[in-house]
C-alpha positions as CSV (number, residue, x, y, z in Angstrom):
1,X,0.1,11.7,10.2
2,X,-2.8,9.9,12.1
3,X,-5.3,12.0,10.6
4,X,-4.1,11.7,6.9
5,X,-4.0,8.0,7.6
6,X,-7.9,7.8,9.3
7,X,-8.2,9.5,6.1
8,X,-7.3,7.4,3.5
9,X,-8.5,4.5,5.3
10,X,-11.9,5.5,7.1
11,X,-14.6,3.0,5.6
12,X,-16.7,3.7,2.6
13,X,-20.1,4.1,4.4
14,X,-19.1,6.5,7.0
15,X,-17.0,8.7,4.4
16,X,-20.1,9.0,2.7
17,X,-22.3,9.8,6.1
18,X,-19.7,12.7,6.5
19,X,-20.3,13.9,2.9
20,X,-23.9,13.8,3.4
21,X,-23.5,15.7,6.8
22,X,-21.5,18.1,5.2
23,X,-24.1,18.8,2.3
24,X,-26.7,18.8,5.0
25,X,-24.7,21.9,6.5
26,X,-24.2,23.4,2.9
27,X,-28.1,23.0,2.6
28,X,-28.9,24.8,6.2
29,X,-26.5,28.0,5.8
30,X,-28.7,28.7,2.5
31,X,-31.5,29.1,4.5
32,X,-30.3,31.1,7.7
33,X,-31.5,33.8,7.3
34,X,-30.8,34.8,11.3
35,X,-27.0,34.9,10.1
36,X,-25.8,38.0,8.9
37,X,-25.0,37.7,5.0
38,X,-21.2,38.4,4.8
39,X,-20.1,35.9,7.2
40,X,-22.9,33.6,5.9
41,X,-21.5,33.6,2.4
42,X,-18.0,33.1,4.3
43,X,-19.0,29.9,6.0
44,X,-21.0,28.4,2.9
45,X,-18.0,29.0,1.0
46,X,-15.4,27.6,2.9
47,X,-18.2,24.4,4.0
48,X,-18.4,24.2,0.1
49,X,-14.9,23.6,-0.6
50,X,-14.3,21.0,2.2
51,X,-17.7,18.8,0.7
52,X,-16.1,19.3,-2.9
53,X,-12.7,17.9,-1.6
54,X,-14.0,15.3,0.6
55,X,-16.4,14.1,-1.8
56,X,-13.6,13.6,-4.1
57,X,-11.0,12.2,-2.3
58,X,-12.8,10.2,0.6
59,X,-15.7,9.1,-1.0
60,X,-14.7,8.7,-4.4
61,X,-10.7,8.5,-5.0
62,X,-9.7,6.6,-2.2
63,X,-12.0,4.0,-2.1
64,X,-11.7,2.9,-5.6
65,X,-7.7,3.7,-5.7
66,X,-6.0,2.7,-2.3
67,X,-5.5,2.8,1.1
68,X,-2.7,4.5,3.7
69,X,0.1,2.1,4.8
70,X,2.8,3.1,6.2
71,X,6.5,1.3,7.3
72,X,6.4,-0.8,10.6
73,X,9.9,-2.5,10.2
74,X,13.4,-2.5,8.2
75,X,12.7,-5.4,6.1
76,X,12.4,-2.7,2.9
77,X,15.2,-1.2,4.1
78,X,16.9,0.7,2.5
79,X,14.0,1.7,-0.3
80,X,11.3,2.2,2.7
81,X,12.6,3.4,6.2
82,X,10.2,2.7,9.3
83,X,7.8,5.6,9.8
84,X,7.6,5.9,6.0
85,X,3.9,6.8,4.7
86,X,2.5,5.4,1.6
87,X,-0.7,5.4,-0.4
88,X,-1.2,2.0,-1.7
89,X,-3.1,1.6,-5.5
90,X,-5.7,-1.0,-6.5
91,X,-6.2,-0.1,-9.7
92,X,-3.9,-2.1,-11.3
93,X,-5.0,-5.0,-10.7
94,X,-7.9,-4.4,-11.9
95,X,-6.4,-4.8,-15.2
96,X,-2.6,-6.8,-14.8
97,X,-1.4,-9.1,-12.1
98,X,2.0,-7.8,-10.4
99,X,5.0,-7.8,-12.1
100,X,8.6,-8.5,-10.9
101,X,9.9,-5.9,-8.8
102,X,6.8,-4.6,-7.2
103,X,6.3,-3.4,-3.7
104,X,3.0,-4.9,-2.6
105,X,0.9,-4.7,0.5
106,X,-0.6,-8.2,1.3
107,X,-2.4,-9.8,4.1
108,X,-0.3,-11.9,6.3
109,X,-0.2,-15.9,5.3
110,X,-2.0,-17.9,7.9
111,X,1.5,-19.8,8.7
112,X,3.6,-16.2,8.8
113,X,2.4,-15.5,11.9
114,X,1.9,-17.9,15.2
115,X,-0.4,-15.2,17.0
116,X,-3.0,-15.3,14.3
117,X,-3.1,-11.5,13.9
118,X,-4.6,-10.0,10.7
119,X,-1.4,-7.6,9.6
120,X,-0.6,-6.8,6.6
121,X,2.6,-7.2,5.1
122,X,5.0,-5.3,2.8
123,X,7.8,-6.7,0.4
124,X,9.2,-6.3,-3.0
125,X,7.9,-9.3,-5.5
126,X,10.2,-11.3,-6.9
127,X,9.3,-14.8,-8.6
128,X,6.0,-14.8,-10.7
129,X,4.3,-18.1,-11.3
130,X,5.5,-20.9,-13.8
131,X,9.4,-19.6,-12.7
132,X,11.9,-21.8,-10.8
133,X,13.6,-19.7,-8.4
134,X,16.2,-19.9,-6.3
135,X,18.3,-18.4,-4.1
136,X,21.7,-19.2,-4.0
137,X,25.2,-17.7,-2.7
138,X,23.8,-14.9,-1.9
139,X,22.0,-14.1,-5.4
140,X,18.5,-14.8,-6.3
141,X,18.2,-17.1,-9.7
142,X,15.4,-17.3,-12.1
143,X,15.0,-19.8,-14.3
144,X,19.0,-20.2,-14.0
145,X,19.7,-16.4,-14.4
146,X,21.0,-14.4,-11.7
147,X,18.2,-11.4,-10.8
148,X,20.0,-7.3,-11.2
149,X,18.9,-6.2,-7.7
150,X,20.1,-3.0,-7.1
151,X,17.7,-1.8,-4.6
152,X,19.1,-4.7,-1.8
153,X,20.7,-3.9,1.2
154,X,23.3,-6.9,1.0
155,X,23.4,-10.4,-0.3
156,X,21.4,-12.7,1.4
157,X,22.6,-15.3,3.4
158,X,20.0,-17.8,3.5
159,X,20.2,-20.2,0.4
160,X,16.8,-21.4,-0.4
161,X,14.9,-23.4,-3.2
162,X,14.9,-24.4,-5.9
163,X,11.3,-24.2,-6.2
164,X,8.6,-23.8,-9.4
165,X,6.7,-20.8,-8.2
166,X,3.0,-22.2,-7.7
167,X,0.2,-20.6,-10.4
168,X,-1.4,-18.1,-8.5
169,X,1.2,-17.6,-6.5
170,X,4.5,-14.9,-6.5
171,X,7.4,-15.0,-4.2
172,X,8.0,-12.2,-2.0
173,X,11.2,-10.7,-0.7
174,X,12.3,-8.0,1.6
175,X,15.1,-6.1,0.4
176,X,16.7,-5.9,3.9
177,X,17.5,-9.2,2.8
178,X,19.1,-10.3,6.2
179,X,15.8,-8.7,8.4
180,X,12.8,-9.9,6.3
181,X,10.5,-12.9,7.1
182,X,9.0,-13.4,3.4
183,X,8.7,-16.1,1.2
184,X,11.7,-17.9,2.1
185,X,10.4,-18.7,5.5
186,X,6.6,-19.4,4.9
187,X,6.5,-20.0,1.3
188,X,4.9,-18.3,-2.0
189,X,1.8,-16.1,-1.3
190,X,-1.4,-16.6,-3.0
191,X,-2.5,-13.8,-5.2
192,X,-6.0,-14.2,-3.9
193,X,-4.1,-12.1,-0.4
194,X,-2.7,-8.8,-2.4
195,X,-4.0,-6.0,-1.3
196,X,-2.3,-3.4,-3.7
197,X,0.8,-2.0,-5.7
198,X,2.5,1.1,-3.0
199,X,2.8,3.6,-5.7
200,X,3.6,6.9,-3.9
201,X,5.1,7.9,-0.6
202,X,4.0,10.7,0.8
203,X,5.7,11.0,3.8
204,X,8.2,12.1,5.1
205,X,7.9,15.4,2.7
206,X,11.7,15.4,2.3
207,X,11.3,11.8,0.5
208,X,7.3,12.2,-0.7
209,X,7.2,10.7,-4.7
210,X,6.2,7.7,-6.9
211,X,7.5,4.7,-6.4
212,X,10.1,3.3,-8.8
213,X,9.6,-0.4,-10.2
214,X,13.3,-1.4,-11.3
């Protein structure tokens, strides 16, 4: 999967110097003549295909949609398992802020982590701004209603809050809810650090398909 992933994440300008490398190619086997025509027509054809393809998905799809991520720990489990691959959408932001029940890629808050690596994290969202929240005996409340979580692993136990969810701000959980630094330890996250909405898995093959929101 390293190649799928260097893929969907290789950097805008040197997708494009492929494409343009690729075209360049397409361009030259017009012209040589010194190659004989069958196997000529052959490699145009085939160079053709991979320039249409890239063109689409490297320099046009990807960069405008998402990015590859895939599953370095069990704090999703058990909706994500480690090794899990998943394409990660921007899009829809573009238009809505997240909604409740979510799985979002974000960059590591600057107090998450002591080493000051630049990570990026993964966990379900839970508590959107303007809501008091709190988690309680082993349920997570909002605005004094107990949250349907079916996608948990087991109740958590770590009370927290209450807190008023900052504006601009949602509250993060794992669903491992026993293995997850998230919100509960180093508070809401800032929008402003989203990255994206995961929206399909893709590997394993066994497991590829869109991702639910609850």
């Amino acid at each position: 999967m390293q190649f799928t992933d260097w893929i969907a994440n290789l950097p805008f300008v040197n997708a494009l110097a492929i494409a343009v490398a690729l075209y360049a190619l397409k361009a030259w086997l017009i012209r040589a003549k010194n190659i004989p025509e069958k196997p000529r027509k052959q490699a145009y054809g085939i160079v053709d295909t991979i320039l249409f393809a890239w063109a689409t998905v490297a320099v046009l799809i990807t960069p405008a949609v998402g990015q590859s991520n895939y599953i370095p720990s069990e704090s999703m489990v058990p909706t994500l398992q480690i090794h899990d691959h998943l394409i990660v959408g921007r899009v829809p932001f573009w238009y809505r802020g997240p909604r409740r029940g979510d799985i979002l890629v974000f960059k590591v808050p600057p107090n998450a982590n002591q080493e000051g690596q630049q990570q990026d994290y993964i966990k379900r969202c839970i508590g959107l701004p303007g809501e008091r929240l709190e988690v309680r005996a082993g349920k997570v409340w909002i605005n004094g209603k107990p949250l349907d979580e079916p996608y948990t692993a087991q109740p958590s136990n770590r009370d927290y809050g209450p807190i008023v969810v900052p504006a601009g701000h949602v509250f993060m959980m794992g669903d491992n809810r026993n293995n997850s630094a998230d919100s509960r330890y180093w508070g809401p996250l800032d929008e402003d650090r989203i990255v994206g909405v995961a929206f399909l898995r893709f590997w394993p093959l066994n497991k590829i398909g869109l991702m639910q929101r609850p």
